[in-house]
C-alpha positions in Angstrom: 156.3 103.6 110.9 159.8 104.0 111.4 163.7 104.3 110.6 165.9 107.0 109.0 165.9 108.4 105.7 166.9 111.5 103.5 165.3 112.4 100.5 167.6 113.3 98.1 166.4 115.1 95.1 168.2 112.7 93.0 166.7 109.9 94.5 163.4 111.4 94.7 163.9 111.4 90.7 164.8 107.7 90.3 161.8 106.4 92.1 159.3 108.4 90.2 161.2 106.9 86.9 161.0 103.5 88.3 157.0 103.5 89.4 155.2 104.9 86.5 156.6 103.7 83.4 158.7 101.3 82.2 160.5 99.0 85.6 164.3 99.1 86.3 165.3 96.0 87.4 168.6 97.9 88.8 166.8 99.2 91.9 167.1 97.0 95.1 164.8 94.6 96.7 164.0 97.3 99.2 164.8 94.6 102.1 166.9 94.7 105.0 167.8 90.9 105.1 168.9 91.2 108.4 165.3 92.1 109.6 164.5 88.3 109.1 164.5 85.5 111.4 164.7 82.9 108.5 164.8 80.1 111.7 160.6 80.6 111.3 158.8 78.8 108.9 156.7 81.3 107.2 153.5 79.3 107.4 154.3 79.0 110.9 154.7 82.7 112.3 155.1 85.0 108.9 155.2 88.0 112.0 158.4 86.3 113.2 160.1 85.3 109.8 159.9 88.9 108.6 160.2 90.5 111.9 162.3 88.1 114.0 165.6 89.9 113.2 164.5 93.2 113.6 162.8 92.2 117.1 165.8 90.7 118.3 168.2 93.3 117.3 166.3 96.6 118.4 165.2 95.4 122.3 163.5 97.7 124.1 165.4 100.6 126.4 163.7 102.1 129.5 162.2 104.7 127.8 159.8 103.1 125.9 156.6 101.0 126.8 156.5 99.7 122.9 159.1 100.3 120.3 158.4 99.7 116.7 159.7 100.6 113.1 157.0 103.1 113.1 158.5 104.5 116.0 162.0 104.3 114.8 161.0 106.8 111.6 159.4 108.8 114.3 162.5 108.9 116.3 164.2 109.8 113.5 162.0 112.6 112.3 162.3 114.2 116.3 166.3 113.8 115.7 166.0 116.0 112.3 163.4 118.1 113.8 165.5 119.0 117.1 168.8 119.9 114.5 166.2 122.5 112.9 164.7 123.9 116.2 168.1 124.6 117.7 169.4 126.0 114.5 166.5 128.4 115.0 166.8 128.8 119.2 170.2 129.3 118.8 169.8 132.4 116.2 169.0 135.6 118.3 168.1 137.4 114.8 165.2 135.2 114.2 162.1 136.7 113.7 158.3 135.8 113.2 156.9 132.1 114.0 160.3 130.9 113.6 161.5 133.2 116.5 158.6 131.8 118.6 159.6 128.0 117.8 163.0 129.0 119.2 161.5 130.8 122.1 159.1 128.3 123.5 162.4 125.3 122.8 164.6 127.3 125.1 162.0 128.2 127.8 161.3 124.1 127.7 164.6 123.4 128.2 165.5 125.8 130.8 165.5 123.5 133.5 166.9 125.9 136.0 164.4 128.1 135.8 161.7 125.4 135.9 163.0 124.0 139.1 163.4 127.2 141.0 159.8 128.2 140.1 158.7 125.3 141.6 154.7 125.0 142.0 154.4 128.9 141.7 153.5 128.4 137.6 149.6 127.0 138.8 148.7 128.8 141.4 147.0 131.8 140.1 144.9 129.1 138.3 144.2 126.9 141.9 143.7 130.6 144.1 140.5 131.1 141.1 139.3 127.8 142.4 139.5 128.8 146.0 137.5 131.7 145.1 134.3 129.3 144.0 131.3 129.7 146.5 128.1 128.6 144.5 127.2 126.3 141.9 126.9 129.2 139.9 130.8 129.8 140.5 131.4 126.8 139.2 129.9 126.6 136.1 131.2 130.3 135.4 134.9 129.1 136.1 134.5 125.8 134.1 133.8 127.8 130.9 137.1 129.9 131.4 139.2 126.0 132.2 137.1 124.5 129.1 138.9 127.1 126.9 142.2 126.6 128.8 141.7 122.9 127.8 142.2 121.6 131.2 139.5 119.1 130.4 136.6 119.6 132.9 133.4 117.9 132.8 132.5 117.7 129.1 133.7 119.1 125.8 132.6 121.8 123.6 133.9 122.3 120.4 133.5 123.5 116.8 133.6 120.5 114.1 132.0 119.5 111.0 128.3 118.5 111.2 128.1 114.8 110.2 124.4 115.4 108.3 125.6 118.5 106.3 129.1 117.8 106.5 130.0 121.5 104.1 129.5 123.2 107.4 131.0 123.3 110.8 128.6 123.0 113.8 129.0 123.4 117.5 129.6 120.3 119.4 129.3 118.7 123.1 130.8 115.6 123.8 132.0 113.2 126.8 135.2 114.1 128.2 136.4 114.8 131.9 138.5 111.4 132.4 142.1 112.1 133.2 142.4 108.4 132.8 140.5 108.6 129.3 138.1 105.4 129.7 136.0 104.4 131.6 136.3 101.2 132.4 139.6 102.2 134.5 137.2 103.4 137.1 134.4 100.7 136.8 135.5 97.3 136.1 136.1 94.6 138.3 139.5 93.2 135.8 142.0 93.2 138.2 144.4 95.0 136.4 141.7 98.0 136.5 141.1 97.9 139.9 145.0 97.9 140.5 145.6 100.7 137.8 142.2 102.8 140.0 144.1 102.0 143.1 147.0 103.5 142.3 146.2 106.3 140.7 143.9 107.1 143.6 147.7 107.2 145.6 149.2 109.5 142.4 146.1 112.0 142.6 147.5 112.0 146.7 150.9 112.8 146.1 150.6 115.1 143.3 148.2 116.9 145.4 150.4 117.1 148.1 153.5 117.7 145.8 151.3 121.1 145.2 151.3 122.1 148.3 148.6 120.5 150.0 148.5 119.2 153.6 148.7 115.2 153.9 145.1 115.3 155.2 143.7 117.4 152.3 145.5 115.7 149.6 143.7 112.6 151.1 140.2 114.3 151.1 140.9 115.8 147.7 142.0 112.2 145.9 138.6 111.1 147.1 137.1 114.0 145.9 138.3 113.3 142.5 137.5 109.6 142.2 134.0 110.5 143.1 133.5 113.2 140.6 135.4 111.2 137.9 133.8 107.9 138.7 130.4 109.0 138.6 131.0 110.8 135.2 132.5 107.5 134.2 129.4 105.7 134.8 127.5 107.7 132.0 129.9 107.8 129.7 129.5 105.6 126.6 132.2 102.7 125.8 134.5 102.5 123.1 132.4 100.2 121.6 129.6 102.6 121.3 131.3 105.4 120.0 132.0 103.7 117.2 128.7 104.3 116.1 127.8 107.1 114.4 124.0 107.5 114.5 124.7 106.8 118.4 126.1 110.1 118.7 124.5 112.8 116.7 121.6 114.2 118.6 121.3 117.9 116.7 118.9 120.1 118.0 118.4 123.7 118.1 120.0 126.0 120.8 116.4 126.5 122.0 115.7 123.1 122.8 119.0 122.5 123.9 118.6 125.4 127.0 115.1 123.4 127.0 116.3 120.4 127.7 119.6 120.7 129.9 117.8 123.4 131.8 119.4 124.2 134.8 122.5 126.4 133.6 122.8 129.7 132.1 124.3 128.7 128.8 124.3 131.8 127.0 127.0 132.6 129.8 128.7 129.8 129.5 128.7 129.7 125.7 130.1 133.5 125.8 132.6 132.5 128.0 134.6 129.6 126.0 133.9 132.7 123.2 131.7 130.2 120.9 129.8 132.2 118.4 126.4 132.9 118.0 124.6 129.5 116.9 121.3 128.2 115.7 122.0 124.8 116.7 124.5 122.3 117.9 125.2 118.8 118.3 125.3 116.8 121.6 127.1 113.8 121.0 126.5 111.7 124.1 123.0 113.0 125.9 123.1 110.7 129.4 127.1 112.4 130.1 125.8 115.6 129.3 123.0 114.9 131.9 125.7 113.5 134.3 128.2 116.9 134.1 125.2 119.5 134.4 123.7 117.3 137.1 127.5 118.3 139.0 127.8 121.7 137.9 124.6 122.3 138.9 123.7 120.3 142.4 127.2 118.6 143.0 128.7 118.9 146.4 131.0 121.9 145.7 133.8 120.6 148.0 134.2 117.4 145.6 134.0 119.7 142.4 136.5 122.4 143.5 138.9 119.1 144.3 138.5 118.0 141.0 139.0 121.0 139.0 142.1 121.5 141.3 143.1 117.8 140.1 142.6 119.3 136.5 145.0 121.8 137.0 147.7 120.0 138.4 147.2 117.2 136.2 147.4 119.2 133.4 150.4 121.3 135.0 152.4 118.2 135.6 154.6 118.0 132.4 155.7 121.7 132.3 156.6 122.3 135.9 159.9 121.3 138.2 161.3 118.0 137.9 159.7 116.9 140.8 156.5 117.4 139.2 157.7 115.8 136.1 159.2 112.5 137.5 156.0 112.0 139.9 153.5 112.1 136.7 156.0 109.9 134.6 156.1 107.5 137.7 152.2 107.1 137.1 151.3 107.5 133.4 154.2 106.4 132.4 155.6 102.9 134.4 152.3 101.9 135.9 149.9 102.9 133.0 152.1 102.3 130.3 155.2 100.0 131.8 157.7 102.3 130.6 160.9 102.4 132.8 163.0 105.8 131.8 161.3 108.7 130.6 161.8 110.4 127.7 165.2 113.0 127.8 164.0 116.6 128.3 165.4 117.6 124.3 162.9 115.0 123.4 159.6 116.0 125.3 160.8 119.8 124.3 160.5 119.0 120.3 157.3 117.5 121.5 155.6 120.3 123.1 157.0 122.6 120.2 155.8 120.2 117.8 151.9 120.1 119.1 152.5 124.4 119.7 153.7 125.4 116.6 153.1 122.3 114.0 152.6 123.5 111.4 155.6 126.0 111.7 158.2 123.2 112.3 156.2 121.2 109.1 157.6 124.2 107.0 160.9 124.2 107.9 160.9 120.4 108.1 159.4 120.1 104.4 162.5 122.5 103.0 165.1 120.7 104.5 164.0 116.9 104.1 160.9 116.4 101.3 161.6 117.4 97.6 158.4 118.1 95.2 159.1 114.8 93.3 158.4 112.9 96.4 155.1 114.1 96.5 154.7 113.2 92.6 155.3 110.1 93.2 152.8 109.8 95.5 150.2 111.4 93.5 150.8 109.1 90.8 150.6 105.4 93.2 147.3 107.0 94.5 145.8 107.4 91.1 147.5 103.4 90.7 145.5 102.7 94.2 142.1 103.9 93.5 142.1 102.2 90.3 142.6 98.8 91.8 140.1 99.7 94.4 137.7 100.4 91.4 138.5 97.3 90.0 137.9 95.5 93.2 134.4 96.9 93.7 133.3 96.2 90.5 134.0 92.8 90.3 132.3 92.5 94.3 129.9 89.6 93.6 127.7 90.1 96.9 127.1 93.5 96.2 124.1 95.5 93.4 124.8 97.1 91.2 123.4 99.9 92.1 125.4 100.2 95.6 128.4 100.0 93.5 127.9 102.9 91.0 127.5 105.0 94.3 130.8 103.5 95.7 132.5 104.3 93.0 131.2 107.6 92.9 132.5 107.7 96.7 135.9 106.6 95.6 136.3 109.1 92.3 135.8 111.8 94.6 138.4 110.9 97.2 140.1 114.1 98.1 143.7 113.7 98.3 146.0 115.3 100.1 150.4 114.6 100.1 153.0 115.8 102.0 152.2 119.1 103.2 149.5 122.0 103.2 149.2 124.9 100.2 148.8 127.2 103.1 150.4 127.1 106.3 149.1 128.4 109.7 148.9 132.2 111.0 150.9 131.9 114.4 151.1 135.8 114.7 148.5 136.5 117.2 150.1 133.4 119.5 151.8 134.9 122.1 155.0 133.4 123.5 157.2 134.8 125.8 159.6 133.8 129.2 157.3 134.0 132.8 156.7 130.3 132.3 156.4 127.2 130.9 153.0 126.6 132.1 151.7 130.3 131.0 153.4 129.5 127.5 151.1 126.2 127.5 147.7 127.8 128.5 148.3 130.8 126.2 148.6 128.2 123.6 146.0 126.3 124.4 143.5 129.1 124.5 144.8 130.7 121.2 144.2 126.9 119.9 140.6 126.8 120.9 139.8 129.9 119.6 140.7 129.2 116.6 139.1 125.8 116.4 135.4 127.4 118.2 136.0 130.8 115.4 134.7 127.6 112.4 131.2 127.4 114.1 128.3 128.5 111.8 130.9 128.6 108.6 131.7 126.9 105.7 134.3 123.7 105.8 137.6 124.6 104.6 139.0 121.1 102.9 142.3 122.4 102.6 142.7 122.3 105.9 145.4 119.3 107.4 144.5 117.0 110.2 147.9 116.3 111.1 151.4 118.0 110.6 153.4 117.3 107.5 156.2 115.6 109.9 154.0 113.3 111.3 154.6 109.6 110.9 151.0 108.7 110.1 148.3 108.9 107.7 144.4 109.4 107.9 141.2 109.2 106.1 138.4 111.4 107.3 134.8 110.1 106.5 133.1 113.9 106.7 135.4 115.3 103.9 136.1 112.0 102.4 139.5 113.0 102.2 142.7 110.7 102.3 146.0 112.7 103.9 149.7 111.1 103.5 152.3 114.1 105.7 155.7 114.4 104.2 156.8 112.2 107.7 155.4 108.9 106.8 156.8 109.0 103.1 160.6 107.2 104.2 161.9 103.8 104.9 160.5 101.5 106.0 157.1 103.1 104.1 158.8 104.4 100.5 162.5 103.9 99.7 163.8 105.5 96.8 165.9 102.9 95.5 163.6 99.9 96.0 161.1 98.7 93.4 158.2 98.5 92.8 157.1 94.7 94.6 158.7 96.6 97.8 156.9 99.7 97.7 153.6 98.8 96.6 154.0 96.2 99.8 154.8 99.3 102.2 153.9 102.5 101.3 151.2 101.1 98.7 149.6 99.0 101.7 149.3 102.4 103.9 147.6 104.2 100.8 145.0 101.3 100.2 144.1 100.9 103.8 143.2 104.4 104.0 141.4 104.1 100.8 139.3 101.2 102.4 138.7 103.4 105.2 136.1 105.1 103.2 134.4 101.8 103.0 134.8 100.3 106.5 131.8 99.6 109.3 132.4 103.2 109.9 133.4 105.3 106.4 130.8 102.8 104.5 127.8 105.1 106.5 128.9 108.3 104.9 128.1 108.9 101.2 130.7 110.9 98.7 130.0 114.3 99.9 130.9 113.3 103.7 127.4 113.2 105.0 125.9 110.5 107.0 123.9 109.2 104.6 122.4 105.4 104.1 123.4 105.1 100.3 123.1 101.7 101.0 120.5 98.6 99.8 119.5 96.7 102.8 120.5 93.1 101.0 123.9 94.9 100.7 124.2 95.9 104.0 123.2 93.0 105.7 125.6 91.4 103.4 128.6 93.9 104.3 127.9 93.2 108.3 127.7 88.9 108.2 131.2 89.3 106.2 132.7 91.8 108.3 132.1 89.7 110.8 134.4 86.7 109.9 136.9 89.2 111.3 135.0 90.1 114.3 135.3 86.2 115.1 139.0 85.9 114.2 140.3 88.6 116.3 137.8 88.4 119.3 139.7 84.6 119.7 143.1 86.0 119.8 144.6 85.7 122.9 147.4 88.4 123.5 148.3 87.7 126.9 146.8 84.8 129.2 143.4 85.2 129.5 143.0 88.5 127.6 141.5 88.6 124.2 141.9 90.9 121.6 138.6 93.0 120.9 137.3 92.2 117.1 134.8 94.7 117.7 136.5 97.8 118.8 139.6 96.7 116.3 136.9 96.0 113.1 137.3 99.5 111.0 141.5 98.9 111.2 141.4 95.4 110.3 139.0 95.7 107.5 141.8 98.4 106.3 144.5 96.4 106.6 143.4 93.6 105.0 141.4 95.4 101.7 144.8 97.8 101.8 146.7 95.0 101.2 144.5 93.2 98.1 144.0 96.8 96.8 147.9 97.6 96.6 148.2 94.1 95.6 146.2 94.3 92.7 147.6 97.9 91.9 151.6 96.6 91.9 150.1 93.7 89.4 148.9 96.2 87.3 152.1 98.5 87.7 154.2 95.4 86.8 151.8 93.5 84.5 153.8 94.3 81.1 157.4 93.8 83.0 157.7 91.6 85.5 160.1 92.4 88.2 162.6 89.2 88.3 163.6 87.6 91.9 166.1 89.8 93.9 167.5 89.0 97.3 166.2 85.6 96.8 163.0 86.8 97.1 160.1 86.5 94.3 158.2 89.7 93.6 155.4 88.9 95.5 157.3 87.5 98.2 159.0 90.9 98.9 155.6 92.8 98.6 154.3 90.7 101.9 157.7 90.8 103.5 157.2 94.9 102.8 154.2 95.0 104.3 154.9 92.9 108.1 158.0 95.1 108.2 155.1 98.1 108.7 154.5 96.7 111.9 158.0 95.0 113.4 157.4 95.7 117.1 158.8 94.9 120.6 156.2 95.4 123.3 155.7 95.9 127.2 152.9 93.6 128.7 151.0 96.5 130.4 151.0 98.0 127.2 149.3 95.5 125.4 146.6 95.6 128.1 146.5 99.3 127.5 146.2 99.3 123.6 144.2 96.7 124.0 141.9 97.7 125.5 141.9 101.7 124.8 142.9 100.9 120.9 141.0 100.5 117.5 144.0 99.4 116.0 145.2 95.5 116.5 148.9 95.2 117.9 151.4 94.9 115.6 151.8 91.2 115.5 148.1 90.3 114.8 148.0 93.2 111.7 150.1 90.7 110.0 149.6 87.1 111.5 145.5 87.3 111.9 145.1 89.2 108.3 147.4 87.4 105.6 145.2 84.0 106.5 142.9 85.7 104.9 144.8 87.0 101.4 144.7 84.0 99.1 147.6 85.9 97.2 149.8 85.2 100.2 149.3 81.2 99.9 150.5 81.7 96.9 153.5 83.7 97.3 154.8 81.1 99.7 153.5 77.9 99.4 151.3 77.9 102.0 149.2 75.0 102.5 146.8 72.9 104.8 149.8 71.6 106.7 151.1 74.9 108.0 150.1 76.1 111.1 148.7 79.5 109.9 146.4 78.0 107.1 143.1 78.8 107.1 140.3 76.9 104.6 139.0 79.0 102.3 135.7 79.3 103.2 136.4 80.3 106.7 137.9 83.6 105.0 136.7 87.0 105.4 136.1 88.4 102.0 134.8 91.9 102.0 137.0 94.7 99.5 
């Protein structure tokens, strides 16, 4: 979701006049006719026709691995967010959060200081490791790095529990991967293998970019791919972890001792400061077995190596340049094929960003989102889940009785626009100038305490996912909440001088498919309280799965590069989304427009804009190592098959432009999925 635009309050006024009552034909068309490759038949490539002349005109620069009009908003947002950060590190009177936002910008961009410290920031944190004799050592020590987040082993947090979802529980999961999946360590793909290869040579270097000898930087990468590989080989795939039931073994703390017996884990508990607990939540049982097995009878040469890898992994990105450029050289050409990386202003407003979010979203929401904005948006939800209603009423594959309990579901949508009604406490974060790396741990630490302080108590629903100037949105199945941040809520997602047919295409599309989130193969297990409940009738069911599948089918036979196919699977919750997001906002901006209908602008019918709206979303040029990266590590389909493998499927696209059985992109109607 991308590209540039201010909110002006007068603006922010027209659009809520044009959406909810009577239409003004005045406003624009809402499209940028130069983001069109008119060349393309649209029953061809409708990706291309809508997307050809943006493609072509915004090529991507060495810094990125994937550049898309969702990332042009987000660059734009960073742009407006650096002006207010260095309003605020520039002002030696500031005081409070905001005085800590300017603090932790200038220490990130003091590069002089950065470089002359050199390695010195991590290694108080590698001398604790040398001090490790015993398995007992161990364990104690990966507590303390647990709540440091440097990511050892497994993870323990505090999150809602999925069975009695107005309460937060403790929780285990897999974790330990510094290359996140783990099929980067055990499949034979020859990309893999290449990828394992070399980042067997990066764990070398950086070790010996620490300090190390050549010959212990050697030993020590072999260390690591041992430890790392053998937790890979119990971890569950992606696929997997999809599944809900899959991963919820709760049990007491009792049984849990009981049963992972081996390590003192009232220690370890106190250590990572989790609260007293009656019971938890293992997510994954066989990696759990796997990480205690290593803590507990793993050679401690290997496991000192790897929790030295942790460190200066995690160290990387907030030390020297040198340190910087050699982790970039890795993760960012070879994993992701990006060629430049990111200038140092940029990964500042990052760090600052994911420090102090919600901070920056306050200042960000007073300068750039007026209160009508978010009016607005209140008032196309209500539009949305009305539609959606509609829809589920008339389902003819599904009983009555499963609808009256989807409906519930849907009137009790929580919904939450723009920004928080209370922000974050930062006052007990301390920030000050030793270093970058200290600044980082101290954060992370005051981060995890405040997440592992919700165990045992009751779920606060007012509390935001993501930051109000982030360019996304979410639906989360244990609150059964829909969240749209003040970031998303520009062009190309919401203009204020577009109508309706453009709107309901863009920023209606986003609002639906989060809506249908609630009822994909994942949000259709948990009923309207956020429990995972089966409110379901078996007939129904087994009638939700064979239709779901049709889109299983379609995308598993995309082909995204030579010989690699998409994964219909792994992708099926995001493409059910997308493609009941865009019949739900379709049916909503019929509705909106039922008693006035909008007249052709731009050349352009009403419904042709609305589709034209929506592939704009998702305008995107793309490195090839990237789209083996998403596509493999992704739930969401690249950018090109959101719009050319789902509008095949929306009958009200045919008929918006003509298509027919002599186009290319046809698809017979009964070889249609037809789910929402």
């Amino acid at each position: 979701m991308k590209h540039s635009f201010v909110l002006p309050l007068s603006m922010a006024l027209l659009l809520a006049l044009s959406s909810c009552g009577g239409r003004d034909a005045a406003l624009g068309s809402g499209l940028h006719l130069e983001n069109l490759d008119t060349t393309v038949v649209p029953g061809t490539d409708f990706y291309h026709y809508a997307c050809g002349g943006w493609i072509k005109n915004h090529p991507l620069s060495d810094q990125y691995a994937r550049f898309g009009s969702f990332d042009q908003l987000a660059e734009t947002n960073t742009e407006r967010i650096n002006g207010l950060i260095e309003e605020i590190a520039a002002d030696k009177t500031a005081e409070g959060p905001e005085a800590k936002v300017g603090m932790l910008y200038n220490i990130a961009m003091d590069s002089v200081k950065l470089n002359a410290d050199g390695a010195a920031p991590m290694a108080g944190y590698l001398a604790r490791i040398d001090s490790v004799n015993s398995n007992e050592d161990l364990q104690a020590l990966a507590a303390v790095m647990m709540r440091e987040m440097f990511d050892p082993y497994f993870l323990v947090y505090a999150s809602i529990d999925e069975k009695n979802s107005g309460e937060n529980i403790l929780q285990i999961a897999q974790s330990g991967l510094s290359l996140g999946n783990r099929d980067y360590y055990l499949s034979d793909d020859e990309n893999n293998k290449n990828i394992r290869d070399s980042y067997a040579r990066h764990i070398a270097k950086m070790f010996g970019l620490a300090g190390f000898s050549e010959n212990e930087a050697l030993k020590a990468s072999e260390s690591v791919m041992r430890v790392e590989t053998a937790i890979a080989e119990s971890h569950f795939d992606n696929l997997t972890l999809r599944d809900p039931y899959r991963n919820y073994h709760k049990m007491s703390f009792a049984d849990f001792k009981s049963r992972f017996s081996g390590m003192d884990w009232d220690s370890f508990m106190s250590a990572l400061g989790a609260p007293s607990v009656d019971s938890l939540n293992v997510s994954q049982i066989e990696p759990l077995d796997k990480a205690v097995s290593l803590l507990t009878e793993g050679n401690i040469d290997d496991q000192k190596n790897y929790l030295r890898w942790k460190v200066i992994d995690a160290a990387a990105s907030y030390m020297s340049d040198d340190f910087v450029a050699m982790n970039f050289d890795f993760y960012g050409k070879i994993l992701s094929g990006q060629k430049e990386n990111r200038p140092r202003w940029k990964r500042a407003v990052g760090t600052v960003n994911g420090v102090l979010g919600e901070e920056v979203g306050r200042m960000y929401v007073e300068r750039y989102f007026p209160p009508q904005a978010k009016e607005r948006m209140l008032a196309l939800v209500g539009n949305l889940k009305e539609a959606l209603g509609e829809r589920i009423s008339a389902l003819d594959w599904m009983s009555d009785s499963t609808k009256a309990k989807a409906l519930d579901k849907l009137s009790t949508f929580y919904v939450k626009v723009g920004y928080p009604d209370t922000w974050r406490d930062y006052s007990g974060l301390e920030i000050k100038y030793d270093s970058y790396f200290a600044n980082i741990i101290r954060a992370n630490v005051f981060e995890y305490d405040y997440m592992m302080s919700k165990a045992g108590k009751p779920v606060d629903r007012t509390e935001w996912q993501m930051t109000p100037q982030t360019v996304n949105a979410y639906y989360n199945p244990t609150t059964n909440e829909i969240c749209f941040p003040a970031g998303i809520l520009q062009y190309p997602f919401f203009d204020m001088e577009a109508d309706d047919a453009f709107n309901y295409g863009a920023i209606g599309v986003v609002i639906g498919h989060e809506m249908t989130h609630g009822f994909d193969d994942q949000g259709r297990l948990y009923d309207k309280n956020g429990n995972l409940s089966d409110w379901w009738s078996q007939e129904d069911a087994d009638n939700f799965k064979s239709r779901a599948q049709v889109l299983v089918d379609w995308f598993d036979a995309i082909e995204v590069l030579p010989g690699l196919h998409a994964n219909g699977s792994l992708t099926l919750g995001e493409n059910i989304a997308d493609f009941g997001g865009i019949q739900v906002a379709f049916q909503a901006f019929r509705n909106a427009t039922a008693s006035a209908p909008l007249p052709v602008k731009d050349g352009f019918t009403p419904e042709q804009r609305f589709f034209i709206a929506y592939a704009n979303l998702w305008a995107t040029n793309i490195r090839d190592e990237q789209i083996r990266y998403l596509t493999q590590m992704d739930v969401h389909s690249l950018g090109e098959w959101r719009v050319n493998a789902i509008l095949p499927h929306v009958a009200e696209w045919y008929e918006a432009f003509g298509i027919d059985a002599g186009d290319a992109m046809y698809l017979a109607p009964e070889k249609r999925a037809s789910i929402w």
